[in-house]
GUMAR-219928 format. One record per residue (C-alpha): residue number from 1; residue in three letters; x, y, z. Coordinates in nm, 3 decimals, padded with zeros to 5 digits. Layout:
GUMAR-219928
@num NUM	residuo ALA	x X	y Y	z Z
...
This chain:
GUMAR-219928
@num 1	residuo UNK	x -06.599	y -05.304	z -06.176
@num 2	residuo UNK	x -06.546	y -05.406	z -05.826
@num 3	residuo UNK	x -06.871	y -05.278	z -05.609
@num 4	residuo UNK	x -06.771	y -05.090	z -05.326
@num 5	residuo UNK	x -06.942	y -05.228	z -04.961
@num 6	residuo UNK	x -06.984	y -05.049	z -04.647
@num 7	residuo UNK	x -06.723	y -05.148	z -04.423
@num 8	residuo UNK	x -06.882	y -05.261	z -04.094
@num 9	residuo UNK	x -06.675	y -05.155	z -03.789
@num 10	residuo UNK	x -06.772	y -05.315	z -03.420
@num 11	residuo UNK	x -06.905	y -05.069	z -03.192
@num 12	residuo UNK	x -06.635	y -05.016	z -03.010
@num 13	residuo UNK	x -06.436	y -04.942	z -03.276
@num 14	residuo UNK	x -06.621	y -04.667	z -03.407
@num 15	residuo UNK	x -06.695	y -04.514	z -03.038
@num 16	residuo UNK	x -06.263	y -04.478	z -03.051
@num 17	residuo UNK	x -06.287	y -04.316	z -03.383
@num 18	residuo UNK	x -06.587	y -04.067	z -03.276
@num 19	residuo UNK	x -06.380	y -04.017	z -02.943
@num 20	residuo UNK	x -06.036	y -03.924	z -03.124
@num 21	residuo UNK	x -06.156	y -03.494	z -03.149
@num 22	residuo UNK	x -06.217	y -03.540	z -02.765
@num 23	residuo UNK	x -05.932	y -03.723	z -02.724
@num 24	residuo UNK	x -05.687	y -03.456	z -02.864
@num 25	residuo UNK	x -05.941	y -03.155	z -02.691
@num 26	residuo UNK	x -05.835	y -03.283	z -02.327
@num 27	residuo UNK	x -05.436	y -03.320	z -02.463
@num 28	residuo UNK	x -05.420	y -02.982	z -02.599
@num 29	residuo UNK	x -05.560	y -02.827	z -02.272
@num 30	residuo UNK	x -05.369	y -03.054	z -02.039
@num 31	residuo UNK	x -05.024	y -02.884	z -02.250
@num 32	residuo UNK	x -05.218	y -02.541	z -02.220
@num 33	residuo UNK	x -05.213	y -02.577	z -01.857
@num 34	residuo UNK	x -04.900	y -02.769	z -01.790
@num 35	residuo UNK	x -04.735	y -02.446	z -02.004
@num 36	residuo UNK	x -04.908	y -02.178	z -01.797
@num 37	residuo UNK	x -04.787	y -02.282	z -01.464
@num 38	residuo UNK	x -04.465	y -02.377	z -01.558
@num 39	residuo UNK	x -04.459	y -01.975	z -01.665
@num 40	residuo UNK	x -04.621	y -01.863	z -01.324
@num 41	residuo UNK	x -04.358	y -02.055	z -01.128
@num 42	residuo UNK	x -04.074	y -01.906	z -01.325
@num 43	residuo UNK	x -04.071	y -01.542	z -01.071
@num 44	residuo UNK	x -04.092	y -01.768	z -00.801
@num 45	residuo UNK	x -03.773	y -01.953	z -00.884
@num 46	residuo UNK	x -03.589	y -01.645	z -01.056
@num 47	residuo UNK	x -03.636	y -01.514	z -00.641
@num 48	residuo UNK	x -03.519	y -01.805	z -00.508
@num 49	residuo UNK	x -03.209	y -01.784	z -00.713
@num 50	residuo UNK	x -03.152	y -01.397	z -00.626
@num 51	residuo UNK	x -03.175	y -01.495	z -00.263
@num 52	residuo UNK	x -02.945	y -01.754	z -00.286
@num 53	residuo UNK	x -02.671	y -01.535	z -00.513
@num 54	residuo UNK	x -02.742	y -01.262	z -00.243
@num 55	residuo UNK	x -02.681	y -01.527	z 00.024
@num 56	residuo UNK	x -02.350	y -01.666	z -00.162
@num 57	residuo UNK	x -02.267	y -01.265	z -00.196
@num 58	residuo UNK	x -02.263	y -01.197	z 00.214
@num 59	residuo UNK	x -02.037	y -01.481	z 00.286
@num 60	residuo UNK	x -01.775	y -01.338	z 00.021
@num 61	residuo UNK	x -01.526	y -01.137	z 00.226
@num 62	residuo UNK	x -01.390	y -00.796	z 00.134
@num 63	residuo UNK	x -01.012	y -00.796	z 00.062
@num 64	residuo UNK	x -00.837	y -00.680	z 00.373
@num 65	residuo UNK	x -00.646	y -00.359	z 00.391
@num 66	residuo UNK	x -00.292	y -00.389	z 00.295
@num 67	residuo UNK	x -00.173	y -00.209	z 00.646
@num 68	residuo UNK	x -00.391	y -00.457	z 00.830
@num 69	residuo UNK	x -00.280	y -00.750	z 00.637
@num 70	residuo UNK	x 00.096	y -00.642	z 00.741
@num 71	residuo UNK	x 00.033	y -00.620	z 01.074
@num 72	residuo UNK	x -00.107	y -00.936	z 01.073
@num 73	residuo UNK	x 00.213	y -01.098	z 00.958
@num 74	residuo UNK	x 00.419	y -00.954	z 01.180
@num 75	residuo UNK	x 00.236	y -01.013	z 01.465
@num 76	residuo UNK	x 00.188	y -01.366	z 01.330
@num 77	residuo UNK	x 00.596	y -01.478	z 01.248
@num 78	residuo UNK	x 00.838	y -01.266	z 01.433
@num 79	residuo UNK	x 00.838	y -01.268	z 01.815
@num 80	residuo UNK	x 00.620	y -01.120	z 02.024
@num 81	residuo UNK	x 00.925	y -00.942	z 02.175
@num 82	residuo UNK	x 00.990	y -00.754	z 01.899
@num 83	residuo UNK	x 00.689	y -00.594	z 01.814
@num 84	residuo UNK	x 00.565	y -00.346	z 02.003
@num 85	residuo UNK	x 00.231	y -00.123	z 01.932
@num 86	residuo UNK	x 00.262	y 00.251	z 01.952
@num 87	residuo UNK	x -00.039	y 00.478	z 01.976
@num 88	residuo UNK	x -00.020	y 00.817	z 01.839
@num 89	residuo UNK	x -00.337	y 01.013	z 01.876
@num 90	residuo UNK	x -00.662	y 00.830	z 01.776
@num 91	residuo UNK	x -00.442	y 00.582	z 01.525
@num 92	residuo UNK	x -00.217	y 00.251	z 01.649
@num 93	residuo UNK	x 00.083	y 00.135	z 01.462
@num 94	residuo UNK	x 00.337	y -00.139	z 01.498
@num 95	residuo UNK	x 00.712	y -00.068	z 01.571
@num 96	residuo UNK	x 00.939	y -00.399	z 01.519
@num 97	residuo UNK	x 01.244	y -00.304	z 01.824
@num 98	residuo UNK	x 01.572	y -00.468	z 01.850
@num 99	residuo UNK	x 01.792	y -00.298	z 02.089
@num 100	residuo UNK	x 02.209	y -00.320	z 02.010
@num 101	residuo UNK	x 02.429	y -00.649	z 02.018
@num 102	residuo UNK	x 02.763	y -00.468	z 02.079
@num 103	residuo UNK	x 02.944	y -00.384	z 02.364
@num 104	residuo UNK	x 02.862	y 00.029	z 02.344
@num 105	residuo UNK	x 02.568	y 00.191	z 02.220
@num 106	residuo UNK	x 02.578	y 00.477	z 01.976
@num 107	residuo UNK	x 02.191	y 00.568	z 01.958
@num 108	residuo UNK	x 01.850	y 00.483	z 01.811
@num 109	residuo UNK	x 01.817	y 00.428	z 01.401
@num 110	residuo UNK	x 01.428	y 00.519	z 01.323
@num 111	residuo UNK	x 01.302	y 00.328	z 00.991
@num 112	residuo UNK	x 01.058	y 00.455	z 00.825
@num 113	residuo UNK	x 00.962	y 00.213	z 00.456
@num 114	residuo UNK	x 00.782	y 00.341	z 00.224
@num 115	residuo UNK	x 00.420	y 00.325	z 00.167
@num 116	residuo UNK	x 00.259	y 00.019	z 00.042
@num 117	residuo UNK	x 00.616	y -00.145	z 00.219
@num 118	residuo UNK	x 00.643	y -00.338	z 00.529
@num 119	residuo UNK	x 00.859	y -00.294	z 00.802
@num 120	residuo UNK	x 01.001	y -00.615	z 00.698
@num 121	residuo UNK	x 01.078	y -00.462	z 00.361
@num 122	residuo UNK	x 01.349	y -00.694	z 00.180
@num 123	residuo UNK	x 01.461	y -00.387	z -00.022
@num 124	residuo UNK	x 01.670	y -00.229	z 00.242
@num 125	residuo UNK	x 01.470	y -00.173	z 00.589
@num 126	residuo UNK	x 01.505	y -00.520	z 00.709
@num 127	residuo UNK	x 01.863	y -00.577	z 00.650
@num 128	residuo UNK	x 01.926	y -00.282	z 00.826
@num 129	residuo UNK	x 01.723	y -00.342	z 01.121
@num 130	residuo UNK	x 01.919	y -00.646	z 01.177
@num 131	residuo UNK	x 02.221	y -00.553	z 01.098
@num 132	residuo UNK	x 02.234	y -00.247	z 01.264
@num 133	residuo UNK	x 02.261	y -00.337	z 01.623
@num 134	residuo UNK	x 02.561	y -00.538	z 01.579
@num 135	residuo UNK	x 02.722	y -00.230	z 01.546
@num 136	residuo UNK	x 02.596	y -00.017	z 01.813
@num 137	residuo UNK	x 02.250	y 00.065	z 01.737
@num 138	residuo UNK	x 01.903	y 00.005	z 01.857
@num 139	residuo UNK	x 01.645	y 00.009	z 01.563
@num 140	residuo UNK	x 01.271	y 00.068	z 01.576
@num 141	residuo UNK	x 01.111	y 00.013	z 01.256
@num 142	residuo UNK	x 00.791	y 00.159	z 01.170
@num 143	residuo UNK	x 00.532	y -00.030	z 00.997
@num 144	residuo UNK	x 00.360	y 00.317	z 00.820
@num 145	residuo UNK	x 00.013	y 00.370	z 00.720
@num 146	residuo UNK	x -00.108	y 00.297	z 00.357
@num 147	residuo UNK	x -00.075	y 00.531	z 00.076
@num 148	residuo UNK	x -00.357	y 00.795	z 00.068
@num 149	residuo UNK	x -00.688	y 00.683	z -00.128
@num 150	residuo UNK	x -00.718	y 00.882	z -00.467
@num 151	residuo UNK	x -00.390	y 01.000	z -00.462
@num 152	residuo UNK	x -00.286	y 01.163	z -00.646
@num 153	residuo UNK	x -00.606	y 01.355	z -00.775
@num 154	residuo UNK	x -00.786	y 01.237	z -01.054
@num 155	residuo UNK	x -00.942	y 01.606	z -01.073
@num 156	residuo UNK	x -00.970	y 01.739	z -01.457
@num 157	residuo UNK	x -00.769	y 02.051	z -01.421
@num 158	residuo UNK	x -00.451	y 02.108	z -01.286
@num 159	residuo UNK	x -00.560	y 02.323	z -01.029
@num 160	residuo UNK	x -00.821	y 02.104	z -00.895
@num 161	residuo UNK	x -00.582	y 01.814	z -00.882
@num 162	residuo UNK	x -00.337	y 02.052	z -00.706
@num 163	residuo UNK	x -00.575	y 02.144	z -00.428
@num 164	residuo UNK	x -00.716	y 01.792	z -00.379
@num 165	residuo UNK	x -00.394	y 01.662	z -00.328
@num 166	residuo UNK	x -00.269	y 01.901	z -00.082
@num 167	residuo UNK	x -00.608	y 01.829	z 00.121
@num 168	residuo UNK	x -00.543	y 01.490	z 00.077
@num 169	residuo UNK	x -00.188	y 01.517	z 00.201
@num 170	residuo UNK	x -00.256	y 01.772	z 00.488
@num 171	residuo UNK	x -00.439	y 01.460	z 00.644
@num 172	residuo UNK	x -00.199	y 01.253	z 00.576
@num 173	residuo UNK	x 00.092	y 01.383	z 00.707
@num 174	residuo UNK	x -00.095	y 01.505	z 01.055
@num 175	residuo UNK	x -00.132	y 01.153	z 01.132
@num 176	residuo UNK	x 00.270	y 01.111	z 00.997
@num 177	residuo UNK	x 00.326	y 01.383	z 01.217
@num 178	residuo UNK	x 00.213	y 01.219	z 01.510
@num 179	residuo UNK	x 00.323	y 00.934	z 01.468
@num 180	residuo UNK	x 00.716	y 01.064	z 01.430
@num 181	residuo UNK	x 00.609	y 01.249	z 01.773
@num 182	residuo UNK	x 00.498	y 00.976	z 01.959
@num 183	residuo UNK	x 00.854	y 00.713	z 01.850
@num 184	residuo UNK	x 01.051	y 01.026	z 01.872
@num 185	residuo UNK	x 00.947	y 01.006	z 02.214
@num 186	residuo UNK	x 00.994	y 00.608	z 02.258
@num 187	residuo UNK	x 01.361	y 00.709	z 02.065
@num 188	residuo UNK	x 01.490	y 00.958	z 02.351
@num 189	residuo UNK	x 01.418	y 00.676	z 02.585
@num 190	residuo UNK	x 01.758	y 00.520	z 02.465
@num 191	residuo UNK	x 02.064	y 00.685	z 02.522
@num 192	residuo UNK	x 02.278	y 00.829	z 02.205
@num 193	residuo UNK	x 02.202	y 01.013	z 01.925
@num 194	residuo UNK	x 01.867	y 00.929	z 01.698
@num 195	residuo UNK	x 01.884	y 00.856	z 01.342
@num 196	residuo UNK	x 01.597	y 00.825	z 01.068
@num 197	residuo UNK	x 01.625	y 00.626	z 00.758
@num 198	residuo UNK	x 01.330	y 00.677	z 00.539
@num 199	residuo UNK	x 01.236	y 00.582	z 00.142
@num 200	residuo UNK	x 01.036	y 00.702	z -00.117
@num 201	residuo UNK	x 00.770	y 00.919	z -00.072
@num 202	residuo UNK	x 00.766	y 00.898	z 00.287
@num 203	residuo UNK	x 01.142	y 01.074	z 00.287
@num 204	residuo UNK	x 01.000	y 01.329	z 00.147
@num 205	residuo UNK	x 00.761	y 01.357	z 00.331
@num 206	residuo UNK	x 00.967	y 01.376	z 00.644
@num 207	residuo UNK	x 01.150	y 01.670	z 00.479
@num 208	residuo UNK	x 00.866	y 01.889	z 00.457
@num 209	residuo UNK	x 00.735	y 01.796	z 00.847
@num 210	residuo UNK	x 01.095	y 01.878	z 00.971
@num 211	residuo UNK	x 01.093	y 02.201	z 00.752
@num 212	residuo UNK	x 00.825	y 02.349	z 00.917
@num 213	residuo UNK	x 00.851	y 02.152	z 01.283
@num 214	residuo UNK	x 01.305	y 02.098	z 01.415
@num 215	residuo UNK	x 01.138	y 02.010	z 01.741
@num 216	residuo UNK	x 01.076	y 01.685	z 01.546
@num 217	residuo UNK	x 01.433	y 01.679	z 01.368
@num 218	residuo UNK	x 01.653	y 01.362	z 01.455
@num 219	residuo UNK	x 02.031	y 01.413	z 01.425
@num 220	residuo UNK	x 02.059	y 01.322	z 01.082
@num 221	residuo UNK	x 01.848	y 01.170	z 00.793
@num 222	residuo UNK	x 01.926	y 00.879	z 00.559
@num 223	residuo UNK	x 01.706	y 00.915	z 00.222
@num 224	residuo UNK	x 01.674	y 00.595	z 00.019
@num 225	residuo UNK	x 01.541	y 00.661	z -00.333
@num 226	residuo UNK	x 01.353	y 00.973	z -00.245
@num 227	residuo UNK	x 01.108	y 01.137	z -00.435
@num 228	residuo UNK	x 00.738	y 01.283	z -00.501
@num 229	residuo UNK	x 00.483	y 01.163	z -00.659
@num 230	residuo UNK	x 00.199	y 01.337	z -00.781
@num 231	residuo UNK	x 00.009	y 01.418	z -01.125
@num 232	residuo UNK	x 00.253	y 01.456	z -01.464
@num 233	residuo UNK	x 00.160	y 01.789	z -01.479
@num 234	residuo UNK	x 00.271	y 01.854	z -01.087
@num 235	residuo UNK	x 00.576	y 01.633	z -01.086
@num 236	residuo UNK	x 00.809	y 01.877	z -01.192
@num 237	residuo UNK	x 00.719	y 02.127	z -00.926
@num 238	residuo UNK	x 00.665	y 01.950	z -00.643
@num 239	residuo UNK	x 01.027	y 01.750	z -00.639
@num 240	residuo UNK	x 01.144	y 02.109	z -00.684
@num 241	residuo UNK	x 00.994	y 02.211	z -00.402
@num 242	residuo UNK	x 01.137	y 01.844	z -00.253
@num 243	residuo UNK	x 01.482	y 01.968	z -00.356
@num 244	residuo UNK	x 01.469	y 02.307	z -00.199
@num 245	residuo UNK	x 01.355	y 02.134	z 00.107
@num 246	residuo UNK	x 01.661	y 01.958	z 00.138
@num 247	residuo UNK	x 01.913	y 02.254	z 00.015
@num 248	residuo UNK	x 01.738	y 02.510	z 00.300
@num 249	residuo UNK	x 01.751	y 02.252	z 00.611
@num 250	residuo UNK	x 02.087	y 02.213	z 00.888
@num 251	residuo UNK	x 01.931	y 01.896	z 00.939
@num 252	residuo UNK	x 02.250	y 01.625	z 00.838
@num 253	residuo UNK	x 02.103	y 01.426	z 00.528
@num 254	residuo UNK	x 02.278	y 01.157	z 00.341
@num 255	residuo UNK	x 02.106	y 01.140	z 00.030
@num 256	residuo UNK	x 02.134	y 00.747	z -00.118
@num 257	residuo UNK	x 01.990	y 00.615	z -00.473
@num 258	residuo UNK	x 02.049	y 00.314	z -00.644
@num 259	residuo UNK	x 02.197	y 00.267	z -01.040
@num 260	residuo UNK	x 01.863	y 00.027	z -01.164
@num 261	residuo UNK	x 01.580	y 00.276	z -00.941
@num 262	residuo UNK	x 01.256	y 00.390	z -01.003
@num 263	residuo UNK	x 01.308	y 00.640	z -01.314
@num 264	residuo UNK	x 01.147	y 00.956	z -01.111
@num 265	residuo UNK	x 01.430	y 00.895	z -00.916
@num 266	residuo UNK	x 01.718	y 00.921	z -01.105
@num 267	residuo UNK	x 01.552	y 01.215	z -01.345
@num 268	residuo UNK	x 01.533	y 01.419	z -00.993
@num 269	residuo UNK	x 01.858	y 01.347	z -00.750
@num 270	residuo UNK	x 02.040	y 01.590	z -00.955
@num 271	residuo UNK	x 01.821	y 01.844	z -00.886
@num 272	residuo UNK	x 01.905	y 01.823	z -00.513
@num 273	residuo UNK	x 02.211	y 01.764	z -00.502
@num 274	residuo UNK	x 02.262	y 02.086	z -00.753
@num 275	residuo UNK	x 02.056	y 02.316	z -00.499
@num 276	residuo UNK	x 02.213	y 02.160	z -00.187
@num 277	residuo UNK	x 02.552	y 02.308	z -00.350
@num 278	residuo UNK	x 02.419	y 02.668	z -00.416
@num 279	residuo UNK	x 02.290	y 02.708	z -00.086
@num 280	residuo UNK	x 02.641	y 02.523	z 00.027
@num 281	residuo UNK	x 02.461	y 02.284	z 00.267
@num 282	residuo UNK	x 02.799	y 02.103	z 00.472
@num 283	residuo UNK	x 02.616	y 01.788	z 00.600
@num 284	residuo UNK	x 02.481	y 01.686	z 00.287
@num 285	residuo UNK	x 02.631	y 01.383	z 00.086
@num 286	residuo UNK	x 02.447	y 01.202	z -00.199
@num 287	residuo UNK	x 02.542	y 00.859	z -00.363
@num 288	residuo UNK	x 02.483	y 00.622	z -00.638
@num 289	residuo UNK	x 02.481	y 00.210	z -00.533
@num 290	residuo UNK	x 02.508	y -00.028	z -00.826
@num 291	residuo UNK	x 02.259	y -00.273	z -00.770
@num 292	residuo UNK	x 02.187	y -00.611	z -00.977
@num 293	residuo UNK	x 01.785	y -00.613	z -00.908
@num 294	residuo UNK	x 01.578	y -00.299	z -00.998
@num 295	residuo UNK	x 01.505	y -00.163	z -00.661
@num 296	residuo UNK	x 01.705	y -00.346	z -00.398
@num 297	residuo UNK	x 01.995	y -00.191	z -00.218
@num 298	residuo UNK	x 02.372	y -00.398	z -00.215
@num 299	residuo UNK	x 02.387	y -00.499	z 00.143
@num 300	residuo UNK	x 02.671	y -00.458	z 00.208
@num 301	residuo UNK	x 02.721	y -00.150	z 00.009
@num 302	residuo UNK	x 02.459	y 00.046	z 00.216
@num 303	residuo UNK	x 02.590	y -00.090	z 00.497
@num 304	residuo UNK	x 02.978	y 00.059	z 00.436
@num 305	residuo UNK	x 02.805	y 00.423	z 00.314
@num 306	residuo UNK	x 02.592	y 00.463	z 00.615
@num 307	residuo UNK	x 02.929	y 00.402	z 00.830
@num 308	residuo UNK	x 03.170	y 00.613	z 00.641
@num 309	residuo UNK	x 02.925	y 00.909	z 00.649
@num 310	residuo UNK	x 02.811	y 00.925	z 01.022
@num 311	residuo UNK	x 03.200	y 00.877	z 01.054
@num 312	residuo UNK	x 03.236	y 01.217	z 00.816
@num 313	residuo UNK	x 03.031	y 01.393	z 01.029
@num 314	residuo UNK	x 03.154	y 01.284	z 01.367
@num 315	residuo UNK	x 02.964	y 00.999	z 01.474
């Protein structure tokens, strides 16, 4: 059998073997510590980064205001000639004015675009602002304020929803109100008679003012694709109410919609033009335009029914 000897290390050999226990000791501790203030310095760094997402989060602009961003274009491509502030009351709006081309002058035409719309509205208004004063008339168009926040009501019962939205409305059309006052005014500075083409909501709108205020009437009205919006379970009755409106005034209204319009539309021009006949209203006239693109009016079209009707009527 092979004897087994004592293996004889050199002293510093075994002082690295005794030393290995120590050796690991001071490793585990320096990880220990390494580990705990790698964890204390992770608040400090999760507030540096909420600072700096705070500090990226104030540079971030709000969008603008969809009134405010019109204004801004028109100020910024048509010329400064043509747009002309008006002030009614604590608010300011923009008025775009060309005054007539032709030889005599027949009056003012007021246009009025819908809200969310510009004055430079492609689906009608702007045509007719330029177009109009080659043949006779000076136009003002009317950039208008923005639809009313939370309208219409987002109240649970109908009642609710019907009382926040005249609230809402009542503000609304004060500052409309005004507004009509204060061009009205600019208007009788021309000589002739004063027109007011209006759309949408805003037409109806206008109906309602001049219902209960003729010192604010204009000679006649032009309605393009008129109607009232408000909650499904209100729609009915308010565009009745729209519809009566019409039937009751003297005021002169042509009453235009288009073939391819906003469905409220069509489902409520009968309506109007049925009450206008019971109450036999003389200066009322209501058309249909065949149109290509959902929502735009044939030039041309409007253009020749506008004529033909102030020509009905004496103008």
């Amino acid at each position: 059998m092979t004897s087994l000897h004592k293996v004889n290390l050199p002293k510093r050999s075994r002082n690295i073997i005794n030393s290995k226990p120590l050796i690991l000791f001071i490793c585990m501790l320096t990880f220990i510590c390494s580990t705990t203030f790698a964890e204390e310095q992770k608040p400090d760094a999760t507030v540096e980064n909420t600072q700096k997402n705070a500090n990226k989060a104030t540079l971030i602009k709000k969008p603008i205001e969809l009134t405010k961003q019109h204004k801004e274009d028109l100020k910024h491509y048509l010329a400064g000639e043509q747009v002309k502030p008006l002030l009614a009351g604590p608010d300011d709006y923009l008025t775009l004015v060309k005054k007539h081309t032709s030889a005599n002058s027949k009056g003012v035409v007021i246009l009025l675009p819908e809200w969310q719309q510009g004055a430079t509205n492609p689906k009608a208004i702007n045509y007719l602002r330029n177009a109009l004063p080659a043949k006779g008339w000076s136009t003002i168009a009317i950039q208008p304020s923005n639809k009313p926040e939370n309208y219409p009501s987002t109240a649970i019962t109908v009642a609710e929803q019907k009382k926040e939205n005249q609230l809402i409305l009542k503000e609304y059309k004060s500052k409309l109100n005004s507004m009509l006052n204060a061009v009205m005014n600019t208007a009788r500075e021309y000589p002739g008679i004063v027109l007011v083409i209006a759309q949408g909501n805003n037409a109806a709108l206008l109906v309602d003012i001049y219902s209960q205020d003729d010192s604010l009437q204009p000679n006649a009205l032009i309605m393009l694709s008129s109607y009232r919006q408000s909650n499904h379970a209100l729609i009915n009755s308010v565009n009745e109410n729209f519809a009566h409106q019409v039937a009751s005034t003297e005021l002169p209204v042509l009453d235009l919609y288009l073939k391819h319009d906003n469905q409220l539309v069509l489902n409520k021009a009968a309506q109007r033009k049925a009450f206008s006949k019971q109450e036999m209203k003389v200066y009322y006239r209501q058309r249909q335009l065949n149109n290509t693109v959902t929502g735009y009016y044939p030039e041309e079209e409007l253009l020749s029914q506008i004529n033909s009707w102030l020509k009905a009527i004496g103008w």
